[in-house]
C-alpha positions in Angstrom: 9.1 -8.4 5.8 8.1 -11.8 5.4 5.9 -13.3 8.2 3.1 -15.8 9.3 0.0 -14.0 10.9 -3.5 -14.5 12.2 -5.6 -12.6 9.7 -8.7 -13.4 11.2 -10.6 -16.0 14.0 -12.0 -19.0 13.5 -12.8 -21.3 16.5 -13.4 -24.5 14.8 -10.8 -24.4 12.0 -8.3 -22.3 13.4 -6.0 -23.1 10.2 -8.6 -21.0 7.6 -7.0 -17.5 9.1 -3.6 -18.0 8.9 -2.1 -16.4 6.5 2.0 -16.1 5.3 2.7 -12.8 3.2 4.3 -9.7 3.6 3.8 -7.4 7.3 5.7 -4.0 8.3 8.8 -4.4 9.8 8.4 -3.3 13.4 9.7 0.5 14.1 12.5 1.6 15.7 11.4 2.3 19.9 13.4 3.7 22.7 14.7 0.9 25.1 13.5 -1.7 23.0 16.0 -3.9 20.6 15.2 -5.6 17.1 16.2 -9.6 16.8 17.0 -10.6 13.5 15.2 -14.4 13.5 16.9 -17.2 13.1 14.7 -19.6 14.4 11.1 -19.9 15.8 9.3 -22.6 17.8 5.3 -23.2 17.4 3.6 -23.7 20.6 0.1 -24.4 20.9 -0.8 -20.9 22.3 -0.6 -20.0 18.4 -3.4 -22.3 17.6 -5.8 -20.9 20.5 -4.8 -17.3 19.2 -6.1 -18.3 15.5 -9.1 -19.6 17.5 -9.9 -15.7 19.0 -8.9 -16.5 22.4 -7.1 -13.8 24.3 -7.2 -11.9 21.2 -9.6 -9.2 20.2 -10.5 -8.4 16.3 -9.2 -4.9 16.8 -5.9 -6.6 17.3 -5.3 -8.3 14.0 -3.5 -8.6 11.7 -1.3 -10.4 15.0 1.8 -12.2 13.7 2.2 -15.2 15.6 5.0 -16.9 17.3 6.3 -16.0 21.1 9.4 -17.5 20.7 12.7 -16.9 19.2 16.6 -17.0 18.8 18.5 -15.0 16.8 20.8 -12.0 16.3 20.4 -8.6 18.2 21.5 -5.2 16.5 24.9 -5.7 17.7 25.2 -9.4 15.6 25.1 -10.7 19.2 23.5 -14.2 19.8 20.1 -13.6 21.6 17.4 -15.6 23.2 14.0 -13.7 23.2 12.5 -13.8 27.0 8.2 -13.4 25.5 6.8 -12.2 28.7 6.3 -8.0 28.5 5.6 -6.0 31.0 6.0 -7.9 33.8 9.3 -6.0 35.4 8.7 -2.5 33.8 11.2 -2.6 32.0 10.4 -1.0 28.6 6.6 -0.5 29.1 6.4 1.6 32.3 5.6 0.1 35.7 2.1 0.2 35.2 1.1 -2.2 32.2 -0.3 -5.4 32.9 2.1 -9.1 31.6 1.1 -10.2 28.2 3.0 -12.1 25.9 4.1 -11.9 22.9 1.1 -12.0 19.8 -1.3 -11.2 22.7 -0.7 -7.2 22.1 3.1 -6.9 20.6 3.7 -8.6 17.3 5.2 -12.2 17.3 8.5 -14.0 16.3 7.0 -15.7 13.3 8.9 -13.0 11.1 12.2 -12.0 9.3 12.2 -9.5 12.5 10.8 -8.9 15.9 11.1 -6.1 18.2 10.8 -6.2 21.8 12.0 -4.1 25.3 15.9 -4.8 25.4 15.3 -6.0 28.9 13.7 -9.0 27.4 17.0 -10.1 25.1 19.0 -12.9 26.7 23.1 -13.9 25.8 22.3 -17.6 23.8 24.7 -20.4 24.9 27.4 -21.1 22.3 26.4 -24.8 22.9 23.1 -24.1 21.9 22.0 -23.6 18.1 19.4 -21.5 17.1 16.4 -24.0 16.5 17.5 -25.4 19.9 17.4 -22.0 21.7 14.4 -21.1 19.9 12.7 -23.9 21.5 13.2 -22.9 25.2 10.9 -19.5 26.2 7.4 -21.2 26.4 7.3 -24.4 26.2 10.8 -25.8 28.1 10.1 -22.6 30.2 7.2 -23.6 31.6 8.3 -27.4 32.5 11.1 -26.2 34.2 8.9 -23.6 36.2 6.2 -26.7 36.6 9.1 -28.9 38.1 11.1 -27.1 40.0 9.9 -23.8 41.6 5.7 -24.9 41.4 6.2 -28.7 42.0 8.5 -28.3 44.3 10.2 -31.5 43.8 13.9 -32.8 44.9 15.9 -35.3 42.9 14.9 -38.7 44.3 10.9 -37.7 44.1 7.9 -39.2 41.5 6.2 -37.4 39.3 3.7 -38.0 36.3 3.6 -36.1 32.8 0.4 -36.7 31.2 0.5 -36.1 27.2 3.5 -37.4 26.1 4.4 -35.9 22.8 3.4 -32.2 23.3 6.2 -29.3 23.4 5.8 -29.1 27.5 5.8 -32.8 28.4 8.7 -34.0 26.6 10.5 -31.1 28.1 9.1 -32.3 31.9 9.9 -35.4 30.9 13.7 -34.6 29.7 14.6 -32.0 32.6 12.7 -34.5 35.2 15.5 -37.2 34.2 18.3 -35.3 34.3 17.1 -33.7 37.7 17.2 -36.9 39.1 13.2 -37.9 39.6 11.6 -41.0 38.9 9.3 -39.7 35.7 6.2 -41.6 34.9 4.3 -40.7 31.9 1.2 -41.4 29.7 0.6 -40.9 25.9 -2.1 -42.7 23.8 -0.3 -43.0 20.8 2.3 -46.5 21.5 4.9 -45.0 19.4 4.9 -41.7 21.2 5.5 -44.4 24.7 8.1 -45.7 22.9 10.1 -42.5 22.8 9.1 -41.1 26.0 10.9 -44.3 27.4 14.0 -43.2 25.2 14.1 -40.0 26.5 14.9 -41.2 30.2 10.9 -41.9 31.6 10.5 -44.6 34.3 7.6 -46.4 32.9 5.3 -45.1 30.4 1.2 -46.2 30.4 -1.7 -45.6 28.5 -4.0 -42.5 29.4 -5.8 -44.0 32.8 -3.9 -46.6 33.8 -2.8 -47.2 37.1 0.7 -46.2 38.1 2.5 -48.8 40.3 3.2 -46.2 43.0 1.8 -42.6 43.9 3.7 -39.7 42.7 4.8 -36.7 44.5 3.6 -34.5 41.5 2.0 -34.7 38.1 2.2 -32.0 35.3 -0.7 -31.5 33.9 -1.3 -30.3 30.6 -4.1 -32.1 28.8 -6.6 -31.0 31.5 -10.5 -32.1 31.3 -9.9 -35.5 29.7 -6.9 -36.4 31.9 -7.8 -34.6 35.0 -9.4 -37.2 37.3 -6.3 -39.9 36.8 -3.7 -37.1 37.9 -5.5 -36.4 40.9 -5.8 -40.0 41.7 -2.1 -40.7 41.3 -0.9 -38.2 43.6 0.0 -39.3 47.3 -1.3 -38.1 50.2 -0.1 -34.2 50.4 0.8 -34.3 46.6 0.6 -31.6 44.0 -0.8 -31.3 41.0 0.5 -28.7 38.5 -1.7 -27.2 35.8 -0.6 -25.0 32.8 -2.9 -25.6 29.8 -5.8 -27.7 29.0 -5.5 -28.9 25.8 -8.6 -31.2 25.8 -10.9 -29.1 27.7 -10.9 -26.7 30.9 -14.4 -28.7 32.6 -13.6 -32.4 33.6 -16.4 -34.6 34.4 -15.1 -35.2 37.5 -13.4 -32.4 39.9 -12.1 -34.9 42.5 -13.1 -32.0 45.3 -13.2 -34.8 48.0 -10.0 -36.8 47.3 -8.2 -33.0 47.1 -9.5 -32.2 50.3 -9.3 -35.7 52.1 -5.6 -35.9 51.0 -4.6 -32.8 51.3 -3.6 -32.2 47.9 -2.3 -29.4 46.6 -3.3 -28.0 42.9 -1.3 -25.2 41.3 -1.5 -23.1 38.2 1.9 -22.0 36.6 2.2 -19.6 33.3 5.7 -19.4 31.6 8.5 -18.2 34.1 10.5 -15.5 34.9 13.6 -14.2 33.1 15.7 -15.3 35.7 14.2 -19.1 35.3 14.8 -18.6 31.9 18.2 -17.4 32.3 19.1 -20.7 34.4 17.2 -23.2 32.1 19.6 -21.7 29.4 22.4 -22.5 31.5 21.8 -25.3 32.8 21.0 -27.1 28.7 24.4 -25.5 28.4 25.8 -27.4 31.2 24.8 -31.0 31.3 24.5 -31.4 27.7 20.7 -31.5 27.7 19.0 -30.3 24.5 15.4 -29.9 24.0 13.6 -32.8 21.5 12.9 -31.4 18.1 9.9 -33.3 15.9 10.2 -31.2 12.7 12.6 -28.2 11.1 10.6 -26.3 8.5 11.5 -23.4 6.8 9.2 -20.2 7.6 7.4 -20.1 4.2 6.2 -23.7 4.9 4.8 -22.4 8.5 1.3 -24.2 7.6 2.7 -27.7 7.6 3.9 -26.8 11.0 0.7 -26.1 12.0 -1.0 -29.3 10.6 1.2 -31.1 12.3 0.4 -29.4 15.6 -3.8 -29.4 14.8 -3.3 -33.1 14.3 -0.9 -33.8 17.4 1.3 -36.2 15.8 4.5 -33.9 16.8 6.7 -35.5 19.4 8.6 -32.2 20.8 8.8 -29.2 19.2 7.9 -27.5 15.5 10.6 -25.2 14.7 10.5 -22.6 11.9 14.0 -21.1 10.5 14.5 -17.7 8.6 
């Protein structure tokens, strides 16, 4: 079958081992379904995979891609959950969570297989490319937000990195949950939009907000770090869940955290149930994640470019 896989690790030009080309079709496994792909969102996790890390040489060739909508073996409508092995389900009790292209091959394929437990009803409301763009990257806002953040409509919070799959989504579901969403971007056109999409105010990387936030989302990390924890109030949280410009700020802020009680929390993903209710609830009020570019599978490396360069604003999606 036709797919897009890492064929081999290369930290500073992650593009050179990505390869698109024929791969087995996955096998037939007890408890576990195959999706027909329909559509397939890039998340930045691909890039770090092409880059070796959390992937081992014994591993490839990995195809890439953890998420996807599609059809099940039934011709059902299915949303792929990409977390395995967290509930037992399909595994065994015993095997640690991974996701998908970190030890079961990807969505970036005609087909994917994984444990039926893992296979979600799709909205009617949603399409495919818009479904497809939910299981990491809208996932883990709404996980950021609402169950880590622990924020109530009526309550401040700051996305740093406007433009990447995870932002726009914090800043989309923070608007329509009813906080005051501040956010920052470099790039003035990327400002512009995040002001379209619902955000308070939106300021260049650094500046100084006009109030302190209840709760930032952090997913730029060393470059961005100091200004989140210097936005928060007193008792504030910070949220963490990537670091796309480096995991070692200059400056840890260990006394402000501890003099204002702040909190700072990691969050990976979600659950299948958060999942489950960020489904629902797109279906519900209408809101629809923010797509930058629809590309055809066999033009998978312009997707990429585009995500290398970071001029996307929302998602890369890839239809079979």
């Amino acid at each position: 079958m036709f797919s897009v896989y890492a064929a081999r690790f290369d930290a500073e030009h992650p593009l050179s081992g990505l390869e698109l080309g024929e791969r087995p079709a996955p096998e037939r496994r007890q408890n576990w379904t195959t999706v027909t792909v329909k559509a397939a969102s890039l998340n930045h996790h691909d890039l770090w995979t092409l880059r070796g890390v959390g992937l081992g040489e014994e591993s490839l060739p990995m195809i890439l891609g953890c998420d996807a909508a599609g059809l099940d073996e039934d011709g059902n409508e299915v949303v792929v959950h990409t977390v395995i092995g967290q509930s037992g389900h399909g595994v065994g009790p015993r095997e640690r969570r991974s996701i998908l292209t970190e030890r079961y091959q990807g969505t970036f394929a005609e087909q994917v297989t994984v444990p039926t437990w893992n296979v979600l009803p799709k909205p009617k409301e949603l399409s495919f490319e818009e479904a497809a763009c939910l299981p990491t990257a809208w996932l883990t806002a709404y996980r950021m937000l609402f169950t880590n953040a622990g924020v109530r409509p009526g309550d401040s919070v700051l996305v740093q990195g406007a433009g990447g799959g995870v932002a726009t989504a914090a800043i989309v579901l923070g608007k329509a949950g009813g906080l005051k969403v501040y956010a920052t971007s470099r790039d003035a056109s990327k400002r512009e939009r995040a002001l379209a999409l619902g955000a308070h105010a939106v300021l260049e990387p650094g500046e100084r907000l006009p109030e302190r936030v209840d709760a930032v989302i952090e997913t730029v990390g060393a470059a961005t770090w100091s200004h989140s924890v210097k936005s928060l109030r007193p008792g504030g949280t910070v949220v963490i869940c990537g670091a796309t410009s480096g995991y070692s700020p200059k400056a840890a802020e260990l006394n402000r955290i501890f003099f204002l009680e702040l909190k700072v929390v990691g969050s990976t993903l979600g659950s299948k149930d958060e999942l489950a209710d960020l489904l629902s609830f797109c279906a519900l009020t209408g809101v629809r994640p923010v797509i930058d570019t629809v590309l055809p599978l066999d033009r998978a490396r312009e997707g990429f470019e585009v995500m290398e360069k970071g001029s996307q604003f929302g998602k890369v999606v890839f239809t079979v």
